[in-house]
Structure formats: structure tokens, C-alpha cells
PyMOL CGO cylinders between C-alpha atoms (Angstrom):
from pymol import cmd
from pymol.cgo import CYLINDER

trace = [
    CYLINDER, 190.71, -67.37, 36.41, 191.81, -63.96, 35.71, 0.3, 1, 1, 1, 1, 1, 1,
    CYLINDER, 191.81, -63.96, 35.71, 195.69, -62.80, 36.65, 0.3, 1, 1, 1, 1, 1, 1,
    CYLINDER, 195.69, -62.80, 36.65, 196.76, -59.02, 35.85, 0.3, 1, 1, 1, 1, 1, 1,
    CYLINDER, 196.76, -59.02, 35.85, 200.11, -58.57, 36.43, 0.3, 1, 1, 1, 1, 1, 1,
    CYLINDER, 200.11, -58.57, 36.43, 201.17, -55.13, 37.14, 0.3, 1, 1, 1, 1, 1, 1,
    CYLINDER, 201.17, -55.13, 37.14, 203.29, -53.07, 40.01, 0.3, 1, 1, 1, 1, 1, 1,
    CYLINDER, 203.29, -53.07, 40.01, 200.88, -50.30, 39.56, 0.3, 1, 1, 1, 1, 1, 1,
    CYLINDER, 200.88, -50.30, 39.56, 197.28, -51.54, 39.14, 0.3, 1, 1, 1, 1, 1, 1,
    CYLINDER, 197.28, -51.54, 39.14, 194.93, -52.06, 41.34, 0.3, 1, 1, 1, 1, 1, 1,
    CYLINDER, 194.93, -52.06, 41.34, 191.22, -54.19, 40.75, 0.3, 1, 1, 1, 1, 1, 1,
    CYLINDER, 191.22, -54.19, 40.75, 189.70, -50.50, 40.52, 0.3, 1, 1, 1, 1, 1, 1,
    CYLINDER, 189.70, -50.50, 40.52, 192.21, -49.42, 38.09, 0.3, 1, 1, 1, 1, 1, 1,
    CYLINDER, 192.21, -49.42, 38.09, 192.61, -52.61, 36.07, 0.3, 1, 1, 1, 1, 1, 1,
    CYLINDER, 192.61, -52.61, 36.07, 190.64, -51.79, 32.57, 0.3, 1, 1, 1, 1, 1, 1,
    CYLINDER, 190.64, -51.79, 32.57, 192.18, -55.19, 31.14, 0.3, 1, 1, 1, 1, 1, 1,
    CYLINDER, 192.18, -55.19, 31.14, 191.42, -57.44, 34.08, 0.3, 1, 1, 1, 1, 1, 1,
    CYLINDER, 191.42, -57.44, 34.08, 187.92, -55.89, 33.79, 0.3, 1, 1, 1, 1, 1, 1,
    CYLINDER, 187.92, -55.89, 33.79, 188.00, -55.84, 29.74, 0.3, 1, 1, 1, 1, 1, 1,
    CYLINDER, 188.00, -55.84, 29.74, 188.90, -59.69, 30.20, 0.3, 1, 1, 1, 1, 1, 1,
    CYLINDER, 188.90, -59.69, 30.20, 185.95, -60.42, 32.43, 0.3, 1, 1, 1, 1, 1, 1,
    CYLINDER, 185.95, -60.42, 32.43, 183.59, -58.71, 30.33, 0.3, 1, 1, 1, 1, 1, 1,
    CYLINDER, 183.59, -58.71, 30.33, 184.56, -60.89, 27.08, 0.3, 1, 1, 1, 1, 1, 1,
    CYLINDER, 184.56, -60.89, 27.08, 183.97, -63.50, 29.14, 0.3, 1, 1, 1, 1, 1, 1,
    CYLINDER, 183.97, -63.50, 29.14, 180.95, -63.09, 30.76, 0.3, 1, 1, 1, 1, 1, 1,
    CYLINDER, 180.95, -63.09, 30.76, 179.00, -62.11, 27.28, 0.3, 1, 1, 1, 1, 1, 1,
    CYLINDER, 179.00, -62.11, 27.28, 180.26, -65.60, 26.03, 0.3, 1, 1, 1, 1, 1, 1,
    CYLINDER, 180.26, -65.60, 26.03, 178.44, -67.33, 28.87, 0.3, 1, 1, 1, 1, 1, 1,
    CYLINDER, 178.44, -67.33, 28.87, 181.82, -68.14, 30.89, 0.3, 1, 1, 1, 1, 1, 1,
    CYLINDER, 181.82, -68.14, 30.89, 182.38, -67.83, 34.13, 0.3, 1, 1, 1, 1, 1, 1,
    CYLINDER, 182.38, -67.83, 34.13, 184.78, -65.95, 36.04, 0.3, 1, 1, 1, 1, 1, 1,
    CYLINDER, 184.78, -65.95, 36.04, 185.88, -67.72, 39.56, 0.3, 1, 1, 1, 1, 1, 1,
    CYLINDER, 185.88, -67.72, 39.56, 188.46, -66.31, 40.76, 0.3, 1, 1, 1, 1, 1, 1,
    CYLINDER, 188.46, -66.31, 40.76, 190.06, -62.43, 39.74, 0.3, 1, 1, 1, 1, 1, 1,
    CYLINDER, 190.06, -62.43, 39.74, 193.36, -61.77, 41.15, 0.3, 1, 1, 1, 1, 1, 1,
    CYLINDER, 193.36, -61.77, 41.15, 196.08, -58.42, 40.89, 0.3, 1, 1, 1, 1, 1, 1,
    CYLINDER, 196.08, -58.42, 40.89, 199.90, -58.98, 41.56, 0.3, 1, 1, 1, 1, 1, 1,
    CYLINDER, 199.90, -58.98, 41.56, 202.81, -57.47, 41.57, 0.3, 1, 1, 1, 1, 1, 1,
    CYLINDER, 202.81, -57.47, 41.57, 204.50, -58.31, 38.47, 0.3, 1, 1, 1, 1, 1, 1,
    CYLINDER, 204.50, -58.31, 38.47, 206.87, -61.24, 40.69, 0.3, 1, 1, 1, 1, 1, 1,
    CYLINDER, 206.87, -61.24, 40.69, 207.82, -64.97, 39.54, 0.3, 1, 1, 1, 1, 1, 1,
    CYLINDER, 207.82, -64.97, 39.54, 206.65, -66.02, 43.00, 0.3, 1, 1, 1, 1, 1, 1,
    CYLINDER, 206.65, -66.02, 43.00, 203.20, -64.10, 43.27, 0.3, 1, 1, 1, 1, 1, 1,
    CYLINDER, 203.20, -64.10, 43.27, 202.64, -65.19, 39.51, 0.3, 1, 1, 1, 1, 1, 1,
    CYLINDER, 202.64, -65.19, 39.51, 203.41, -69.35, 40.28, 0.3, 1, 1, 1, 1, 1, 1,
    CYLINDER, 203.41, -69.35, 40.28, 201.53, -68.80, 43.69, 0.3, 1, 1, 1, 1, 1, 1,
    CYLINDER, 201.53, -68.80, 43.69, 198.54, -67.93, 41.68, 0.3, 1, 1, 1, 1, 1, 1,
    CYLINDER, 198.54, -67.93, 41.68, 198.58, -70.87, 39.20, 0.3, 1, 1, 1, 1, 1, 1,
    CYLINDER, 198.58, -70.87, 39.20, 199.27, -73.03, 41.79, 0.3, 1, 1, 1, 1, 1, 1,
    CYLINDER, 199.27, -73.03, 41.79, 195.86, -72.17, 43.46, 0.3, 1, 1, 1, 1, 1, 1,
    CYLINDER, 195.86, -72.17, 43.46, 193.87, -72.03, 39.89, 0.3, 1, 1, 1, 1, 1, 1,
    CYLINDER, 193.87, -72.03, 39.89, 195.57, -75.01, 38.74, 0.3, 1, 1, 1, 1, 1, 1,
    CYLINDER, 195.57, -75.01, 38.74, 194.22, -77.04, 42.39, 0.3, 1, 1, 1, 1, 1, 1,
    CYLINDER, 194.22, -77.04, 42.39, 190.78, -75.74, 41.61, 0.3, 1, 1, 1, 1, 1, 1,
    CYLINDER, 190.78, -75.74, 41.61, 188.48, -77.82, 39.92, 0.3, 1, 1, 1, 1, 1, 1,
    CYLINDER, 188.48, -77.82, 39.92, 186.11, -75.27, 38.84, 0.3, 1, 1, 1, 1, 1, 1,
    CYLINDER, 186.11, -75.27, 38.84, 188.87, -73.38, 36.72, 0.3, 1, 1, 1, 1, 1, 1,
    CYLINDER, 188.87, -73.38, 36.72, 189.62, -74.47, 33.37, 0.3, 1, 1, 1, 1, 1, 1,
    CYLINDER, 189.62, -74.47, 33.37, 191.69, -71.62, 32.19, 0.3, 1, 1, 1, 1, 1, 1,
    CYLINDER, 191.69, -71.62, 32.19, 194.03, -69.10, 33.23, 0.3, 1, 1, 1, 1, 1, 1,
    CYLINDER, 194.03, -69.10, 33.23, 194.51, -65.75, 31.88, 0.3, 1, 1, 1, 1, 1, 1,
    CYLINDER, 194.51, -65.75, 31.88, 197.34, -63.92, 32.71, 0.3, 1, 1, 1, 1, 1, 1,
    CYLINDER, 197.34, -63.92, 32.71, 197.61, -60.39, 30.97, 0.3, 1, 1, 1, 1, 1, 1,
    CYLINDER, 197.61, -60.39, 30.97, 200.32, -57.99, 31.93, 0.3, 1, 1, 1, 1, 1, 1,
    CYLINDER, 200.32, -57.99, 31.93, 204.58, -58.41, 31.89, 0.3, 1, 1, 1, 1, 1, 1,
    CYLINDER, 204.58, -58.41, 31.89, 205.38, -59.92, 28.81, 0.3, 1, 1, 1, 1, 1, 1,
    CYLINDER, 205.38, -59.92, 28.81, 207.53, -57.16, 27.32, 0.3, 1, 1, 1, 1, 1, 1,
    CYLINDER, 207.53, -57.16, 27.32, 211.27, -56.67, 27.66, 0.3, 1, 1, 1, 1, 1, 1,
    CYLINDER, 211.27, -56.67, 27.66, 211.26, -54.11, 30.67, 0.3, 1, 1, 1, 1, 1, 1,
    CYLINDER, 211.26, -54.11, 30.67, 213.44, -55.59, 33.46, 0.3, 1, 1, 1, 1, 1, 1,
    CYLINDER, 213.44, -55.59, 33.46, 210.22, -55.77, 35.72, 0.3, 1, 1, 1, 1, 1, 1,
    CYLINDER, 210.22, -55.77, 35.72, 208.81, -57.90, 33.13, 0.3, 1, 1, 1, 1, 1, 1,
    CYLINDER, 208.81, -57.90, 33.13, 208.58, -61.62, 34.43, 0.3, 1, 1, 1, 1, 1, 1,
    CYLINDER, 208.58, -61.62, 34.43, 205.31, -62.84, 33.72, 0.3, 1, 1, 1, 1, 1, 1,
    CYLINDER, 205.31, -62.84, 33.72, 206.57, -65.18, 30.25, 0.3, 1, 1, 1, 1, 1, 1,
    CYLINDER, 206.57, -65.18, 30.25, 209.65, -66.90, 32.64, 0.3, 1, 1, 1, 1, 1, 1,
    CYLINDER, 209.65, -66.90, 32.64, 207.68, -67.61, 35.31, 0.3, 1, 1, 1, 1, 1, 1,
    CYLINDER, 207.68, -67.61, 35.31, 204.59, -69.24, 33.15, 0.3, 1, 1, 1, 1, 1, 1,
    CYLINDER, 204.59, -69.24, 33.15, 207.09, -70.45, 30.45, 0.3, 1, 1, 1, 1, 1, 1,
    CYLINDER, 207.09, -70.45, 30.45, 209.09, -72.70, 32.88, 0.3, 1, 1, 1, 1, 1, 1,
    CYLINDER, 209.09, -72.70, 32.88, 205.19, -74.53, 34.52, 0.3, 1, 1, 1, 1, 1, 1,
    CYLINDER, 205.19, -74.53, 34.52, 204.04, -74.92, 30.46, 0.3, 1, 1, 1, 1, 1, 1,
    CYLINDER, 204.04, -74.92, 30.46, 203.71, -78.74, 30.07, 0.3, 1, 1, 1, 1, 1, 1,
    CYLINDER, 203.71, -78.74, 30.07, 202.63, -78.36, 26.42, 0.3, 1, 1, 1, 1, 1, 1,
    CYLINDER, 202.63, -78.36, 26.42, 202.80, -75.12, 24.69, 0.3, 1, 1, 1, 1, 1, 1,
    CYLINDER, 202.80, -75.12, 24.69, 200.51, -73.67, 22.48, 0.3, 1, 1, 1, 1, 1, 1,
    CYLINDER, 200.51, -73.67, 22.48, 203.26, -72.09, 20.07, 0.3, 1, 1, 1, 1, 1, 1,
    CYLINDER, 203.26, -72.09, 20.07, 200.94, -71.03, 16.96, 0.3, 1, 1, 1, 1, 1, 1,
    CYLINDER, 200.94, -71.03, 16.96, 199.19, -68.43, 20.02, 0.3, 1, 1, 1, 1, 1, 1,
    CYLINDER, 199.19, -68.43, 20.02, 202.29, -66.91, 20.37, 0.3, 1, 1, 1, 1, 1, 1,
    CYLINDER, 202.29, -66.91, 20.37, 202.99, -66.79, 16.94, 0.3, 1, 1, 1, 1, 1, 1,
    CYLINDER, 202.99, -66.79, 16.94, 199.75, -65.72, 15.56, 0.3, 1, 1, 1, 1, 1, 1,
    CYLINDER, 199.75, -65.72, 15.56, 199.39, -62.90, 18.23, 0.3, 1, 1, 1, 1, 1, 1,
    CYLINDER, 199.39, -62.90, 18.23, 202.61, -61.41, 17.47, 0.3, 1, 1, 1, 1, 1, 1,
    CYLINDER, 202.61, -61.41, 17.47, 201.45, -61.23, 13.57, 0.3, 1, 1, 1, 1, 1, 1,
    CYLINDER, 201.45, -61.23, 13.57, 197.78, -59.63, 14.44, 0.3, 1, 1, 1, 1, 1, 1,
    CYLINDER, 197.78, -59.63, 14.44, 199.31, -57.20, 16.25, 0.3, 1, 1, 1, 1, 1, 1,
    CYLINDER, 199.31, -57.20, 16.25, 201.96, -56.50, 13.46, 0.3, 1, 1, 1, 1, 1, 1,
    CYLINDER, 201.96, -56.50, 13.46, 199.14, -56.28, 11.58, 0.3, 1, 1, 1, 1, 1, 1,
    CYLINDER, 199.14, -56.28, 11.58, 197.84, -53.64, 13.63, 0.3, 1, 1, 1, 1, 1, 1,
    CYLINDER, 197.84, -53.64, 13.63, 200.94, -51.58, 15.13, 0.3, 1, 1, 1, 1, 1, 1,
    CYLINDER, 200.94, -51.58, 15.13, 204.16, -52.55, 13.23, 0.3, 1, 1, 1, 1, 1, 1,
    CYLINDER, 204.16, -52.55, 13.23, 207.13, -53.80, 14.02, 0.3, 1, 1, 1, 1, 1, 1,
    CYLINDER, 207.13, -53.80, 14.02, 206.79, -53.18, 17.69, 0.3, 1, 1, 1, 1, 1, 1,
    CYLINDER, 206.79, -53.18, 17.69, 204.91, -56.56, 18.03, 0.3, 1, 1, 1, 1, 1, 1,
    CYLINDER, 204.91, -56.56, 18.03, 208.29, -58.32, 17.81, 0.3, 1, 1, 1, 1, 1, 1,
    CYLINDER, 208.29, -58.32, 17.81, 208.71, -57.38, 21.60, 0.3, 1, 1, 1, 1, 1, 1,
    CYLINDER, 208.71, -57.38, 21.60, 205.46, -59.11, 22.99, 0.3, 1, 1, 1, 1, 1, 1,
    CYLINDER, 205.46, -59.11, 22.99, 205.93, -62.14, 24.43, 0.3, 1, 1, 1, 1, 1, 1,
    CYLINDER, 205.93, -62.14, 24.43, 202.65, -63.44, 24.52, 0.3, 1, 1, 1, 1, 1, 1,
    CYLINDER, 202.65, -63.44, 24.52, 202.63, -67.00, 24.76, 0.3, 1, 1, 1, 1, 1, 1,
    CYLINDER, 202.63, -67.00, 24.76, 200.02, -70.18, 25.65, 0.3, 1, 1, 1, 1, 1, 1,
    CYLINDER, 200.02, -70.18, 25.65, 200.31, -73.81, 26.85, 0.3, 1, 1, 1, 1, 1, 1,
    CYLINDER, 200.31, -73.81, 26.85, 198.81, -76.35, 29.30, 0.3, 1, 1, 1, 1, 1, 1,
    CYLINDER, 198.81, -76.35, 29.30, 199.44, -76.66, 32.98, 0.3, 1, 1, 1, 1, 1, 1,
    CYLINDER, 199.44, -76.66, 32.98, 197.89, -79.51, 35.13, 0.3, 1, 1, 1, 1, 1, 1,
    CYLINDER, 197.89, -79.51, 35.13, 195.12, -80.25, 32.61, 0.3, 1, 1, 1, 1, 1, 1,
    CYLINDER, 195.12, -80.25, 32.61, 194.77, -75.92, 32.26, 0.3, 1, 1, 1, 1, 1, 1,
    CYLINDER, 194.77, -75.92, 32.26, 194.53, -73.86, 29.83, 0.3, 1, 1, 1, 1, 1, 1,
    CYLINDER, 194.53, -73.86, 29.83, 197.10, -71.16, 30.45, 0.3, 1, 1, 1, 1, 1, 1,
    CYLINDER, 197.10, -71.16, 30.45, 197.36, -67.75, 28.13, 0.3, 1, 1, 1, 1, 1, 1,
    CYLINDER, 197.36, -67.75, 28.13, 199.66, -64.97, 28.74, 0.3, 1, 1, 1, 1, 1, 1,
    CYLINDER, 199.66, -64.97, 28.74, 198.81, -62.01, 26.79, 0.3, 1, 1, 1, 1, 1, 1,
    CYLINDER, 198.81, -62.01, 26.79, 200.02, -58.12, 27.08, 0.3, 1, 1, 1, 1, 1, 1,
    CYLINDER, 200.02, -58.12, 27.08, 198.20, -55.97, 29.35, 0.3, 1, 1, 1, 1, 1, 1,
    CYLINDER, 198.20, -55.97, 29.35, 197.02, -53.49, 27.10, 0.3, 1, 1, 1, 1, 1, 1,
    CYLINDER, 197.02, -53.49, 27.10, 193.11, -53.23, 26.53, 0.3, 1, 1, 1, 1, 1, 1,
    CYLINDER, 193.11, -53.23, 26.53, 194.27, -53.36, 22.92, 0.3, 1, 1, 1, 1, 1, 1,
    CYLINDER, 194.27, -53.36, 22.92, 196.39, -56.13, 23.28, 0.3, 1, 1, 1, 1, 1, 1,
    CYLINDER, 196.39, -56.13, 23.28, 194.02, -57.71, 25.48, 0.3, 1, 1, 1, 1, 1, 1,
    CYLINDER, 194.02, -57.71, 25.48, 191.01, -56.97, 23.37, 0.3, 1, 1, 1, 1, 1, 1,
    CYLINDER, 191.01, -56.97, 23.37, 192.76, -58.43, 20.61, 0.3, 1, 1, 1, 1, 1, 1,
    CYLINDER, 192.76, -58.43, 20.61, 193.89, -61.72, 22.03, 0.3, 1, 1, 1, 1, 1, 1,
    CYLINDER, 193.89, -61.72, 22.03, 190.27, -62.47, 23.17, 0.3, 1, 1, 1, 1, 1, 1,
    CYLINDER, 190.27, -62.47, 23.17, 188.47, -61.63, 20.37, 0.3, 1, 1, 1, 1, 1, 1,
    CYLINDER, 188.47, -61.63, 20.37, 190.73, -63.41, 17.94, 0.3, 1, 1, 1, 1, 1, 1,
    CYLINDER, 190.73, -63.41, 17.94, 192.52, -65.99, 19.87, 0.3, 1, 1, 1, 1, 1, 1,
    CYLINDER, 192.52, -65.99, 19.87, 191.01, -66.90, 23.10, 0.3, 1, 1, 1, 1, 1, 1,
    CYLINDER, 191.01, -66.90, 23.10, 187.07, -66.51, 22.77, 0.3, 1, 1, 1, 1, 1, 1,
    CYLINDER, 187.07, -66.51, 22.77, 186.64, -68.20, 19.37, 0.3, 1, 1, 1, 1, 1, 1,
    CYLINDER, 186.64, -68.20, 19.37, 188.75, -71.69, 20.69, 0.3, 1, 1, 1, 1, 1, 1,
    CYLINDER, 188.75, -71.69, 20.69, 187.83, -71.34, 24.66, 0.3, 1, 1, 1, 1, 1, 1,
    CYLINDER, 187.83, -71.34, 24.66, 185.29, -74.23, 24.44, 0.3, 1, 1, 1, 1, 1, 1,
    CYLINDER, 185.29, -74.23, 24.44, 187.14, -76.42, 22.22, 0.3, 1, 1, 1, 1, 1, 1,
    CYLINDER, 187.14, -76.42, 22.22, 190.30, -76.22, 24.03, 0.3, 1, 1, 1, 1, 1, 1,
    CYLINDER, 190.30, -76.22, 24.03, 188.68, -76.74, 27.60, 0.3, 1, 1, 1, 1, 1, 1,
    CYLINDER, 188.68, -76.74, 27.60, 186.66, -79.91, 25.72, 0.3, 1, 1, 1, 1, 1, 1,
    CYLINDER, 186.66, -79.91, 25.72, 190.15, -81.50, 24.48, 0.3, 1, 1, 1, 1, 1, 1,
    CYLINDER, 190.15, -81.50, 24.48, 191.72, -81.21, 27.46, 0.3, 1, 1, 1, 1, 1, 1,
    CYLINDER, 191.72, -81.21, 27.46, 188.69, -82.91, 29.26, 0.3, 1, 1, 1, 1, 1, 1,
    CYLINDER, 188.69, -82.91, 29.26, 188.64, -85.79, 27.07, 0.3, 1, 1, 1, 1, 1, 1,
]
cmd.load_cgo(trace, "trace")
């Protein structure tokens, strides 16, 4: 399941959601359900909820409102349903993108945990940022974390 948060995109204009989908698809995953919101708690959790009831999803990708703006609410809304989190994806996001833009990377607040047996990641909504987290992060431990959590 895909999530772009945003109070200005729409699934036309979302180059992320559809950057996302893409990575995906050319790693043999599947894509069931693609879904833009405004960038509310409530819309956000609503979401979840509904990929987190669905037995065909395994993983939730949120991109979009983890910076500091005041509109951004995408980290307190996940943060607060993480059962475990998944600190080091936090952590080792903010220091690739150091890597690549500077100190500026202290402001994402990308973060990663479990929710009802899910894997959840919430990354920036950049296509950098988003290209980034996939082909670092998410791609290369997908399949291992889905198989863990299906033990």
C-alpha cells in the first residue's frame, strides 16, 4: 500500500507516489491499494486502518509530511500506531541524506516500525528522498522484513 501525503497533489501529479510504485513493481511486488490525502492525522490513521485490515498488504508506505512545517503531521500520526519501531531506518536515512545534501537532513523525520503485523515506512516526499529510501532502505530488506513478520 502506497500513502502520499500532500495538500496539493493529486494521483496525476504525484511523481513520488508514482516513483514508489515503479520501484516496486520492477522488484516483482505488488501494489494493492494507492491512495492521496490531505496531509491530516485522521485521513492518515483512516488509511492504515484499512491497509492494516487487509490481508493482501504487507507494507505501508507513506511518503510526504515528515518535515517541520506546521502542516506536517504525517510522523505524529504514524508515530503514536508504531507497535515496534524500526529506529536504525530513521537513523540511517537521516545520515544518507546528509551524505547527500548536508545538514538539512537533520529536519526529516523519516521514521519505520510495525503496525498490526505491517510493515510501516514513512519517508519524505521528495522523488529524491523517496528514491533514496527505496533504493537503499526499503527495496533491499522488503522481503526479509515481510518474511519475519510472517513467521
Amino acid at each position: 500500500m502506497i500513502i502520499t501525503c500532500s495538500d496539493t497533489r493529486t494521483p496525476e501529479s504525484d511523481a513520488s507516489g508514482q516513483l514508489i510504485q515503479k520501484l516496486l513493481r520492477e522488484q516483482g511486488h505488488s501494489v494493492v491499494s494507492y491512495h492521496v490525502v490531505k496531509d491530516e492525522p485522521g485521513q492518515i490513521l483512516f488509511q492504515i486502518t484499512l491497509g492494516t485490515a487487509n490481508d493482501a498488504i504487507r507494507a505501508i508506505i507513506v511518503n510526504g509530511g515528515t518535515g517541520i512545517s506546521r502542516r506536517d503531521s504525517t510522523f505524529e500520526a504514524i508515530n503514536g500506531l508504531l507497535e515496534k519501531r524500526l529506529s536504525g531506518f530513521g537513523e540511517i536515512f537521516r545520515l544518507l541524506t546528509y551524505q547527500e545534501i548536508g545538514s538539512s537532513a537533520i529536519m526529516s523525520r523519516a521514521t519505520a516500525g510495525i503496525v498490526k503485523d505491517r510493515v510501516v515506512f514513512s519517508i519524505p516526499g521528495s522523488e529524491n528522498a523517496v528514491r533514496l529510501a527505496m533504493q537503499k532502505l526499503i527495496l533491499p530488506e522488503l522481503g526479509h522484513l515481510v518474511g519475519e513478520l510472517t513467521k
